[in-house]
C-alpha positions in Angstrom: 0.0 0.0 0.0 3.1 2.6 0.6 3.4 2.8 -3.1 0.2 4.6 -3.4 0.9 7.2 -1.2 3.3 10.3 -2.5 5.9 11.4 0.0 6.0 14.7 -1.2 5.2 15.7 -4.9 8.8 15.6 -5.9 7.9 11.7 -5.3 4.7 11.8 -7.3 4.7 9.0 -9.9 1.7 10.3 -12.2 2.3 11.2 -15.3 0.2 12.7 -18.6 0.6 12.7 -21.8 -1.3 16.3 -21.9 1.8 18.1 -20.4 4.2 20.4 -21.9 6.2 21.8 -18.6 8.7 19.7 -16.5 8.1 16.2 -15.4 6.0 15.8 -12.3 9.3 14.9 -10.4 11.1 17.9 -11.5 8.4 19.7 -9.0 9.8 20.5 -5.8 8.2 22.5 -3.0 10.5 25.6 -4.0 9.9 25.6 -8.3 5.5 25.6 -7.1 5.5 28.3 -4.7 8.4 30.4 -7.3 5.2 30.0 -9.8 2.3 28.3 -8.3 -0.2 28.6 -11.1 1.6 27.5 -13.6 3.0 24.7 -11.5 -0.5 23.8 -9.7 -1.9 23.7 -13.1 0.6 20.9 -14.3 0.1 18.8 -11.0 -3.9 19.3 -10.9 -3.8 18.1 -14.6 -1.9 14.8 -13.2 -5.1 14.5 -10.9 -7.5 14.8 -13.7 -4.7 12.0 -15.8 -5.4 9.6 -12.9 -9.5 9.8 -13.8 -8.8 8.1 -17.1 -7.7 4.6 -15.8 -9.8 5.1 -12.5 -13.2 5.8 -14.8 -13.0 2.5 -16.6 -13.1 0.6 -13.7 -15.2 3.3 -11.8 -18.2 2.5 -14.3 -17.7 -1.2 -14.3 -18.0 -1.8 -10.7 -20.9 0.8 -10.3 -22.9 -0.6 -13.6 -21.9 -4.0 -14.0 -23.7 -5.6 -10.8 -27.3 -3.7 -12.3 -29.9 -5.2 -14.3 -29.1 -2.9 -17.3 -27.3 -5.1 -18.9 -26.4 -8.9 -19.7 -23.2 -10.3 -21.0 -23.3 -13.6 -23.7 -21.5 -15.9 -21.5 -19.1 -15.9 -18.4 -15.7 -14.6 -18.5 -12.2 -15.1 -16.7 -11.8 -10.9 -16.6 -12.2 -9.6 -13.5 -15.0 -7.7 -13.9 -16.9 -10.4 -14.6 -17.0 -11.0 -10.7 -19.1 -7.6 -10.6 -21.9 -9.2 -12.7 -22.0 -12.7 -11.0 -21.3 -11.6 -7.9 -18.8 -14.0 -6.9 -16.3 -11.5 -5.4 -12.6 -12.0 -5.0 -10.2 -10.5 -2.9 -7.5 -10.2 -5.4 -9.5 -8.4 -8.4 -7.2 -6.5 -10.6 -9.3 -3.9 -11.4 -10.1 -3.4 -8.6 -6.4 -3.0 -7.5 -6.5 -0.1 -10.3 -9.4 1.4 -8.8 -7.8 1.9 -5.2 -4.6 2.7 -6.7 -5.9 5.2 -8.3 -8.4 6.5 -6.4 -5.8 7.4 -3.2 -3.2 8.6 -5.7 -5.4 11.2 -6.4 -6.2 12.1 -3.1 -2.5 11.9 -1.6 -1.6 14.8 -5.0 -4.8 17.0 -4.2 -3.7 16.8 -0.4 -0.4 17.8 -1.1 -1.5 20.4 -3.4 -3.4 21.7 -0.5 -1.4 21.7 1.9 1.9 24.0 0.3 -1.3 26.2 -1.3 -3.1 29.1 0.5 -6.0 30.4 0.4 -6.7 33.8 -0.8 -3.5 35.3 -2.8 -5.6 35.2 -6.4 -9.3 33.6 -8.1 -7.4 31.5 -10.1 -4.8 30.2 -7.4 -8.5 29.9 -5.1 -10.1 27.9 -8.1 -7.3 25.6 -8.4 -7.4 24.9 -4.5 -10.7 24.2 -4.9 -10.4 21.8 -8.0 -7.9 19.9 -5.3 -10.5 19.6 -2.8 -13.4 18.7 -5.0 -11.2 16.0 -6.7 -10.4 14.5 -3.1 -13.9 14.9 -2.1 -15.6 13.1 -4.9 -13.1 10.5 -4.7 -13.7 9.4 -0.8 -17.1 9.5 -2.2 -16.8 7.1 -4.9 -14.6 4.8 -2.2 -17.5 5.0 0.1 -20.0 3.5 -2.1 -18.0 1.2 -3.9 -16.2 -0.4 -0.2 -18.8 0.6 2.3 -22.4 -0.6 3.4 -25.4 2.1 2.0 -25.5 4.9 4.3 -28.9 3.6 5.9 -27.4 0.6 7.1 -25.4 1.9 10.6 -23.2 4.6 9.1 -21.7 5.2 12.6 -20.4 1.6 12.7 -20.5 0.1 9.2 -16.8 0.9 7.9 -15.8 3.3 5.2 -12.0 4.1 4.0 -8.9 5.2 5.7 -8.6 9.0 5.4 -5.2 9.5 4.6 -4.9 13.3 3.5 -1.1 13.0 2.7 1.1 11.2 4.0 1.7 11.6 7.9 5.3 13.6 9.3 6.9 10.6 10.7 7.8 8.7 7.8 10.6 6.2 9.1 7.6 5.2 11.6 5.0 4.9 9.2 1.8 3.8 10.2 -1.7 4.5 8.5 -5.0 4.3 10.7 -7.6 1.7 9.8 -10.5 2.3 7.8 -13.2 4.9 9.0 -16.8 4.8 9.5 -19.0 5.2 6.4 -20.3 8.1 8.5 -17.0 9.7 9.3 -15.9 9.0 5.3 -18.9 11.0 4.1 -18.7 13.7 6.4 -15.0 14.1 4.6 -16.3 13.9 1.2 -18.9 16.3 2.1 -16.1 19.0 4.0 -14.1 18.7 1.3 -16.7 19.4 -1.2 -17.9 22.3 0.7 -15.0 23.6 0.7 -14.4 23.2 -3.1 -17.9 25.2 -3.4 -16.0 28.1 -1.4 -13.2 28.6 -3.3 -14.6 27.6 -7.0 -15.8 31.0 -8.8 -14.2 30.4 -12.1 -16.3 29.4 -15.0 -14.3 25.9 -17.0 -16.2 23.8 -19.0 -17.3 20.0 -18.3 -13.9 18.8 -18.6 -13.0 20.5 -15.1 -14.1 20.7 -11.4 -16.6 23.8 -10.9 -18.1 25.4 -8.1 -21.8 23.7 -9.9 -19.9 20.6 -9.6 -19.1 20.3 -6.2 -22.9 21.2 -5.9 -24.1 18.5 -8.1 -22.0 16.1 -6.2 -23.1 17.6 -2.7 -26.8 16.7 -3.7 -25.7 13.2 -4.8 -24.3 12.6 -1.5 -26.8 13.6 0.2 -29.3 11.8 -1.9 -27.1 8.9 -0.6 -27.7 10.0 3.0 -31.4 10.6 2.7 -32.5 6.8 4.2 -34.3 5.0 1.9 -38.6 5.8 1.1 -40.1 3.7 3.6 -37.6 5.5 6.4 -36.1 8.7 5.0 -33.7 11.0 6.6 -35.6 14.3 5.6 -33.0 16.7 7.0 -30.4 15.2 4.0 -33.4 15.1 1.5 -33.3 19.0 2.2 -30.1 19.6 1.7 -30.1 17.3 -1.8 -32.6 19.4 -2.9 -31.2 22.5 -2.1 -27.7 21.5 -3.7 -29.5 20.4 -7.1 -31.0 23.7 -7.4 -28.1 25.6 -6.4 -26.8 23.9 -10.3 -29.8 25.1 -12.0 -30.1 28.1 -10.3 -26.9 28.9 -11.9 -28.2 29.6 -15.4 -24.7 27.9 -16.7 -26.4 24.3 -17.8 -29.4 23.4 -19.6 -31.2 20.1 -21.0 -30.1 19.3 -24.0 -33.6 19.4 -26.9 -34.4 15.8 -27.3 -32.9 15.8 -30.8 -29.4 16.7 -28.9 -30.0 14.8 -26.5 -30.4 11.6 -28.6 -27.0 12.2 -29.8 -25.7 12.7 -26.4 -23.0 10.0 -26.5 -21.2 12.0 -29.7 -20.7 15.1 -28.1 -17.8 15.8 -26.1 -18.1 17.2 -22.7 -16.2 20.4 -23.9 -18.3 20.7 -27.1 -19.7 23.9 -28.1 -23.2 22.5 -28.3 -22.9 20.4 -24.7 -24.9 22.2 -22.4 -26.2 19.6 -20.2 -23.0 18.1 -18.8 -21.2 19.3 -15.5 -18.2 17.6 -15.2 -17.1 14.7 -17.3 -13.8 12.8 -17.7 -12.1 13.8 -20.9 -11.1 11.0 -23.2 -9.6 12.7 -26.6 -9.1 10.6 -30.0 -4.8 11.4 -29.6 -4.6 9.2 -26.8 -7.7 6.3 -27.4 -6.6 4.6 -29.9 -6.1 0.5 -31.1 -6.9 -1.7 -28.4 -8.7 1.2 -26.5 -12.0 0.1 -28.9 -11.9 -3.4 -27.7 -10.9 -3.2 -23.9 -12.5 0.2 -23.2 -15.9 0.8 -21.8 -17.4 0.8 -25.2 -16.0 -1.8 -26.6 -17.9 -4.5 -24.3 -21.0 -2.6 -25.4 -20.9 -3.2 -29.0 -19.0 -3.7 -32.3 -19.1 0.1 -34.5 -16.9 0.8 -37.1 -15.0 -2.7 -37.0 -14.1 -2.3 -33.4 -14.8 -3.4 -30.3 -16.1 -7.1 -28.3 -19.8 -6.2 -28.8 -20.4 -9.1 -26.1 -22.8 -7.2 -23.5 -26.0 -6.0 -24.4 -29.3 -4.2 -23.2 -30.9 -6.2 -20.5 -34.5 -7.5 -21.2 -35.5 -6.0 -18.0 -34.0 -2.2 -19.4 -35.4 -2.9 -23.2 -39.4 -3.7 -21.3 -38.8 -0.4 -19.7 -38.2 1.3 -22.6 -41.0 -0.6 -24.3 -43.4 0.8 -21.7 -43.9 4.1 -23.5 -45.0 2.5 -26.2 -44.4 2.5 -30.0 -40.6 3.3 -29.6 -41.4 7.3 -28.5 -39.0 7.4 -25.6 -35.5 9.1 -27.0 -33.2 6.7 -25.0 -34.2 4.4 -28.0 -31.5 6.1 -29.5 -28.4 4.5 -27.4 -29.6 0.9 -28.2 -29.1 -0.6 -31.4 -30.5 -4.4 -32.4 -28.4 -5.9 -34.5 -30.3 -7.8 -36.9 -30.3 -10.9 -39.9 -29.9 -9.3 -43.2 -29.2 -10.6 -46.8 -27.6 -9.4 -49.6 -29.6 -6.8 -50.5 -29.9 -5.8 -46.7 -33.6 -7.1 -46.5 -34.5 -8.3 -43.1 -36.8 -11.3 -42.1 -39.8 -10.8 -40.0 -39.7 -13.1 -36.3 -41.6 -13.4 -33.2 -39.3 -13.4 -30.2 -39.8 -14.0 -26.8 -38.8 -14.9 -23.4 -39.5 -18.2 -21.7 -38.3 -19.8 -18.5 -36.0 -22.9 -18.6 -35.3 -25.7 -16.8 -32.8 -28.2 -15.9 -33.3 -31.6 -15.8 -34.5 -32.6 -12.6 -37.3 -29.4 -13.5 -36.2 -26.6 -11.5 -36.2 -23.5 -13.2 -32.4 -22.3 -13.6 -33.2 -18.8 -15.5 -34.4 -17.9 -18.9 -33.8 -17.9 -22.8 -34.8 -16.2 -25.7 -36.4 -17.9 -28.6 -36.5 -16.2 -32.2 -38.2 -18.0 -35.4 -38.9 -16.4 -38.6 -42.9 -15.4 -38.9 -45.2 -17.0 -40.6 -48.8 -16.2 -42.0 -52.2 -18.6 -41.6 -54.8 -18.6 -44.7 -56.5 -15.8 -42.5 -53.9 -13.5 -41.6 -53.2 -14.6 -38.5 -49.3 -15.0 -37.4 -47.3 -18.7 -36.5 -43.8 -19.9 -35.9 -42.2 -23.3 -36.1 -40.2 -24.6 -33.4 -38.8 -27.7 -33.7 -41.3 -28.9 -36.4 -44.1 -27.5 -34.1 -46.8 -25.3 -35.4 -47.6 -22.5 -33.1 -50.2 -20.0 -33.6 -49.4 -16.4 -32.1 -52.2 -14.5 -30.5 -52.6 -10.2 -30.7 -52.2 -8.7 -27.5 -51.4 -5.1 -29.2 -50.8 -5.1 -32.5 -49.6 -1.4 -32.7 -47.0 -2.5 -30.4 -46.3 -5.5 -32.2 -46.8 -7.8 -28.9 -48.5 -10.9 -29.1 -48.7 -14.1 -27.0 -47.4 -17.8 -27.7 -48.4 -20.7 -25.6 -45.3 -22.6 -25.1 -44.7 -25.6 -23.0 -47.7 -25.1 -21.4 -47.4 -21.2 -20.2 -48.1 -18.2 -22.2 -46.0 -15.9 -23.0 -46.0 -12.3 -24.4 -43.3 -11.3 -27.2 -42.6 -8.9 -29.7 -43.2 -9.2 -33.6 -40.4 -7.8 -35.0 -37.0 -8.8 -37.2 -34.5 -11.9 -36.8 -31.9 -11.0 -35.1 -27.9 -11.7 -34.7 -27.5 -13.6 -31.4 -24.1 -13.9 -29.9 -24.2 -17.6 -28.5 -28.2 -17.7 -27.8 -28.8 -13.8 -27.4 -29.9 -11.1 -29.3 -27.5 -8.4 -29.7 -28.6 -5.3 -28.3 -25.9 -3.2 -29.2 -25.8 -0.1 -26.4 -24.0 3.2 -28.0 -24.4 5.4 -25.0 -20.0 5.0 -24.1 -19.3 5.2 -27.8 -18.8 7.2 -30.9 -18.0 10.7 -29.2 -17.0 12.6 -32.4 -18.0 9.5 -34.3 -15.2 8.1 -33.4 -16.0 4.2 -32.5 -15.5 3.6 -28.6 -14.2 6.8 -28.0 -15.8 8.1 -24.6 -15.4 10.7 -22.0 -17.1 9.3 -19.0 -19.9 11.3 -17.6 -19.7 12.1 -13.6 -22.6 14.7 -13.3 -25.1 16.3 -15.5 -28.3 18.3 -15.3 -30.6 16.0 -15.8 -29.5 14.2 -13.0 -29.8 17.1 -10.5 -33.9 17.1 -11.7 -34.2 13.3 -10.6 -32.4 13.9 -7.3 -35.0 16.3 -6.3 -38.1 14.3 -7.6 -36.7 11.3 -5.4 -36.0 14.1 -2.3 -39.2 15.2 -2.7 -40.7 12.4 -2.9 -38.9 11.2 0.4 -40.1 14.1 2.4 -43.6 13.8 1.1 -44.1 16.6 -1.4 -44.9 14.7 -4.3 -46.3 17.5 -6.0 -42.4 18.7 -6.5 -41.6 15.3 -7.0 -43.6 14.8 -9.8 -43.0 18.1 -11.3 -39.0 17.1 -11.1 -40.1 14.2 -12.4 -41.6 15.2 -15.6 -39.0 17.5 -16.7 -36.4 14.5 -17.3 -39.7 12.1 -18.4 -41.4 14.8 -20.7 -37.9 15.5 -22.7 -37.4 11.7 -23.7 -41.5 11.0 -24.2 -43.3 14.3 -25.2 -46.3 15.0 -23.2 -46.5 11.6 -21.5 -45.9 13.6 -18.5 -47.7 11.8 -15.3 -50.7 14.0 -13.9 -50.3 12.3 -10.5 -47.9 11.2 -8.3 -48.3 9.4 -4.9 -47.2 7.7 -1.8 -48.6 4.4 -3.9 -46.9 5.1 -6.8 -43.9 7.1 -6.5 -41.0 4.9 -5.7 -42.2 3.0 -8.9 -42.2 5.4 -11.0 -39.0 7.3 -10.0 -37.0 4.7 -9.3 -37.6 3.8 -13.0 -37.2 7.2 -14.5 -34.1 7.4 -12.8 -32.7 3.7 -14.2 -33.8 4.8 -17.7 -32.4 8.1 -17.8 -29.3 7.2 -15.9 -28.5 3.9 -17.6 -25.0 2.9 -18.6 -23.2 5.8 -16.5 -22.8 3.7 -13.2 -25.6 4.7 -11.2 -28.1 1.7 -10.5 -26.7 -0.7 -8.3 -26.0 1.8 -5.8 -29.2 3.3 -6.3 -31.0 0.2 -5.7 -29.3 -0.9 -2.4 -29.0 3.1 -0.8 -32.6 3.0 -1.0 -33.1 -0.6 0.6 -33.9 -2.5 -2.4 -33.4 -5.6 -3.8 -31.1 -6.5 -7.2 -33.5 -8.8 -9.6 -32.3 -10.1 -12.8 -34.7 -12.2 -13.8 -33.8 -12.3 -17.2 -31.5 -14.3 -20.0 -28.1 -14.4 -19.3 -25.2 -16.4 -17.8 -25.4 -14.6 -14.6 -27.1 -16.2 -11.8 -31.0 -15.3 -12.7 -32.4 -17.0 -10.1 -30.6 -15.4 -7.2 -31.9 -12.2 -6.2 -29.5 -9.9 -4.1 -31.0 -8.0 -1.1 -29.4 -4.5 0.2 -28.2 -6.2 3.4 -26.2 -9.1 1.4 -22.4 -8.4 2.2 -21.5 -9.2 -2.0 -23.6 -5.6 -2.3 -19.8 -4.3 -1.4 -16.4 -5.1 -3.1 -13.7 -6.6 -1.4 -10.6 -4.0 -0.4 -8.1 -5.9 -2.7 -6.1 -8.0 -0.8 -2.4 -6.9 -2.2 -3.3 -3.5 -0.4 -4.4 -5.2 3.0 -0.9 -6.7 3.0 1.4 -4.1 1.8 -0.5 -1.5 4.1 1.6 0.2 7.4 -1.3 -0.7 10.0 -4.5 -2.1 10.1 -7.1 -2.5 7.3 -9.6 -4.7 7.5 -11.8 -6.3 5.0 -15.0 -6.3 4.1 -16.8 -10.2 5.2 
């Protein structure tokens, strides 16, 4: 663990390929404070160079272990442990992850320990990047090693706060993780603080004061309790945080046009109004096996490039389906893949979902089943399967559903195209981590935008009882993806529904949903195809809702620090 921590900067090991002044180690105490904003500049940018490698395995462990998604079959990566649950001590990534997470905070500590406060804006705005940088990362710790904040905060543990590394070095000895309470209450001073000292306007591709606001109301969204016993003081403050972002007149939703072409914009693009702080990929340094082994290139195969081996969940694809008619905009990051022929003509199928069994008949999970469509004498639809003749019934035929008895249940699917399946499943291409600047898997991953800030407050809201705020929250992010389908009420019997889906639909692919299932005391279901385990549902109190601290760290760490059970 001593290698992640810088003795002083002239020790720091980061590096970035973004920087034209001295190396890193050419920075001593003396050469920042000759020219600290030059000099702060070049060692916050090796801050924001750390977010690259950090934000891969950042959105994997945060949307991996949701019900988004499915992968075609099991893997030996190690982030294949995120989706089956079967955690391991010793998981690369998440080795990476740690790594990177505390490198960041032991440069933004030492940054703000040889800065003052006060001489300039810009040395003050810098100061504050440092502290927002820290803060959000003993956030992102929290959640990703620590028990939801409603489950005993004051005991459950959190992270070791190490700001920098302590003055006795020959006697090194690092204290032991902290509580999740304690862990917060540092993400939260630091971001405070950040808020202070932030009063110059960046774009997305840097901390801001509206940042460290966006990521206060997340926090405390976090904090809130969950619906059935809410913390209403924190739903308050999350409320108050989010508007302090829209209040500021700097963002706005993106028109649902733009917005269906969010994934191509880049978070510093003149038309990218919606973002608030992003981590900036560029083309110069994504390249060759960046398409295959990057975020997008599990998603799907564009432009020649990339695995294209995890797809849309059936789960996120009915929730979609539930506005009927293919009217809701997030359509637009979720590409089938289908059977064409030479002339690029495509063959009408029914497809649907049915359980199946092993062979002592317990039900192990589910499969899709695609045939090509037939037509009775009458007009009615068919399929074959294996040499069987069976006749398809209309359930909504503007919505192309229709039922199939099949092994003795009935079952609803979709009359649509044959499709390319990767082993047994339809490929469901998702685009939402690609194709910034239509350039294949290139991605800058998003940390907050507006849109968010509108669902925190619906869910606030909607935890201290005001559901009338809720649901106008609610419809803002709602009425941009499906024009005037609005809701015109919104109540205690309805509300966690309906914004607990809003949310998954709108946030989708960006590493929000398995912590906002268990924060608000919820259980994980998958039941849907795929090789994960479908049958197995995973309750907020389960200890796999929380990844193991790697186990290389536990051993090279001076002191304590004990792992999760």
């Amino acid at each position: 663990m001593k290698k992640i921590f810088i003795l002083f900067i002239t020790m720091s090991f980061l590096s970035s390929c973004e920087l034209e002044r001295e190396p890193f180690n050419a920075y001593t105490e003396d050469k920042i404070l000759a020219d600290k904003e030059a000099a702060v500049e070049v060692l916050l940018n090796g801050c924001y160079a750390q977010l690259k490698g950090w934000s891969d395995v950042m959105h994997r462990v945060g949307e991996y272990p949701g019900d988004n998604i499915m992968i075609r079959g099991t893997s030996t990566d190690a982030f294949y442990s995120f989706i089956s649950y079967q955690h391991i001590p010793d998981n690369g990534r998440l080795s990476v992850f740690w790594n990177n997470s505390y490198k960041i905070i032991s440069q933004s500590s030492d940054l703000i320990k040889i800065i003052s406060e006060g001489e300039n804006a810009q040395i003050d705005q810098q100061l504050g990047e440092a502290y927002y940088l820290r803060g959000m990362i003993y956030f992102y710790l929290s959640r990703t090693y620590g028990r939801p904040y409603a489950q005993s905060p004051e005991s459950n543990l959190g992270v070791p706060i190490v700001n920098g590394m302590p003055a006795d070095i020959d006697n090194l000895h690092l204290p032991d993780r902290s509580t999740i309470k304690d862990s917060y209450q540092q993400a939260i001073n630091d971001l405070k603080k950040a808020e202070t000292l932030m009063t110059v306007k960046r774009s997305a591709t840097y901390a801001t004061r509206e940042a460290a606001q966006a990521m206060l109301s997340r926090v405390y969204l976090y904090m809130s309790g969950t619906y059935q016993s809410p913390n209403q003081e924190y739903a308050t403050l999350s409320i108050d945080y989010a508007n302090k972002v829209i209040a500021s007149g700097n963002y706005n939703l993106l028109s649902r046009a733009d917005f269906m072409k969010y994934n191509t914009f880049a978070p510093d693009a003149a038309g990218q109004t919606e973002t608030i702080f992003a981590v900036k990929r560029v083309a110069s340094e994504f390249s060759g096996f960046d398409h295959y082994y990057g975020i997008g290139g599990m998603y799907a195969n564009i432009q020649g490039q990339g695995w294209g081996e995890m797809y849309a969940s059936a789960k996120y694809l009915d929730l979609l389906r539930k506005a009927g008619k293919k009217n809701d905009a997030r359509w637009a990051f979720i590409e089938p893949q289908y059977v064409t022929d030479a002339a690029k003509n495509k063959t009408e199928a029914f497809r649907f979902i049915h359980d199946s069994f092993n062979t002592g008949g317990t039900q192990t999970g589910y499969n899709y089943l695609q045939q090509p469509l037939k037509r009775n004498t009458d007009g009615t639809f068919y399929i074959d399967i294996a040499n069987v003749k069976y006749n398809l019934t209309e359930v909504n035929a503007a919505e192309n559903s229709y039922s199939i008895v099949y092994k003795g249940k009935t079952y609803i699917g979709e009359k649509d195209y044959m499709m390319l399946l990767n082993r047994v499943y339809p490929m469901y291409y998702v685009t939402k981590c690609s194709l910034q600047d239509n350039d294949s898997h290139l991605h800058s991953p998003t940390i907050s935008r507006l849109a968010e800030m509108y669902l925190n407050m619906a869910e606030a809201y909607a935890k201290k009882g005001d559901y009338t705020n809720a649901r106008i929250n609610l419809n803002i992010v709602r009425e941009r993806s499906i024009p005037s389908a609005g809701y015109t009420s919104l109540t205690s019997a309805n509300a966690i529904q309906l914004i607990d889906e809003e949310r998954q639909l709108e946030l989708a692919f960006e590493a929000h949903r398995g912590y906002d299932v268990y924060r608000n005391g919820q259980t994980m279901s998958r039941r849907y195809p795929g090789p994960h385990p479908a049958m197995e549902d995973v309750p907020a109190t389960s200890p796999r809702v929380v990844q193991y601290i790697p186990q290389s760290e536990i051993n090279a760490y001076p002191g304590t620090l004990t792992q999760n059970q």
